[in-house]
C-alpha positions in Angstrom: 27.7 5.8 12.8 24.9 8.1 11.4 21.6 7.4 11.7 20.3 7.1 7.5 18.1 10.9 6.7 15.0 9.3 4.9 12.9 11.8 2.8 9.4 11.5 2.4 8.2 10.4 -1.8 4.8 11.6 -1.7 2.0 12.1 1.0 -1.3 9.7 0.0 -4.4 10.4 1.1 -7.2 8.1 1.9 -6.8 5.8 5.2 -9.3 7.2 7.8 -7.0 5.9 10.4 -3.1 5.3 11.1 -1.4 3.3 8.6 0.5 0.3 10.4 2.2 -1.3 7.0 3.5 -0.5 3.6 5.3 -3.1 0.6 6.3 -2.1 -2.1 5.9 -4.5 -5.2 9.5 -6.3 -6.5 9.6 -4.2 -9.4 8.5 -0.8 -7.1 5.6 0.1 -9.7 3.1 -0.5 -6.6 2.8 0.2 -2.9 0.3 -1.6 -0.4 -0.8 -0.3 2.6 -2.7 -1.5 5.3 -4.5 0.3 8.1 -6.4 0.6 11.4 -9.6 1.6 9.3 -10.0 -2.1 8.4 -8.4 -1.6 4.5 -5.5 -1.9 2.3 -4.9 0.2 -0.1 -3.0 -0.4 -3.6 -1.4 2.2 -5.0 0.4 2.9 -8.2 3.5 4.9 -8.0 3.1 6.0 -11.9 1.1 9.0 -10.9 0.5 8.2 -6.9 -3.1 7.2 -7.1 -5.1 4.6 -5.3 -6.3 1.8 -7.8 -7.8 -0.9 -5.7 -9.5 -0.7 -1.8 -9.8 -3.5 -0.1 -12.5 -3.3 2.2 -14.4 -6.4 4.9 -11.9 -7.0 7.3 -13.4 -7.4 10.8 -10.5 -5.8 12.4 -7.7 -3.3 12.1 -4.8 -4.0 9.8 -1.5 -4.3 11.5 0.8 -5.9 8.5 0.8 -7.0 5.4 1.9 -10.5 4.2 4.0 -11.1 1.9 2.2 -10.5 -2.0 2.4 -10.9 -5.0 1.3 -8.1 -7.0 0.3 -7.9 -10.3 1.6 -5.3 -12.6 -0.1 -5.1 -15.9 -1.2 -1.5 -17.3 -5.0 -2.3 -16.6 -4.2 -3.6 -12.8 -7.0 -5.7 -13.0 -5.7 -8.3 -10.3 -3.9 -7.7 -7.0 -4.0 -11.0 -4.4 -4.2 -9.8 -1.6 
């Protein structure tokens, strides 16, 4: 059997360190990521930008549980 060819989407910038996790959202509009630079990051995939950091973690982020994210146009909410 051969092993699946993935192809990289789009490169994001902004972790300072490695990034150990990504989700995407149910309806794929969002990704999170978390990383060894203490944050997570959610990012919309209309346009590939970062719309919320979450910053105050006393240690590096290894996963990300599972979330709900909000998906409204002003993305005033993500609980994460």
């Amino acid at each position: 059997m051969a092993a699946p060819h993935y192809s990289e989407l789009q490169a994001l910038t902004g972790h300072k360190r490695a990034v150990a996790a990504v989700k995407w959202s149910p309806d794929g509009k969002w990704l999170a990521s978390a990383s060894a630079d203490m944050s997570a990051r959610i990012w919309s995939t209309k346009g590939w930008t970062c719309r919320h950091i979450l910053l105050g973690h006393s240690q590096a982020l290894m996963i990300l549980p599972e979330i709900p994210l909000y998906t409204s146009q002003s993305c005033e909410r993500a609980d994460v």
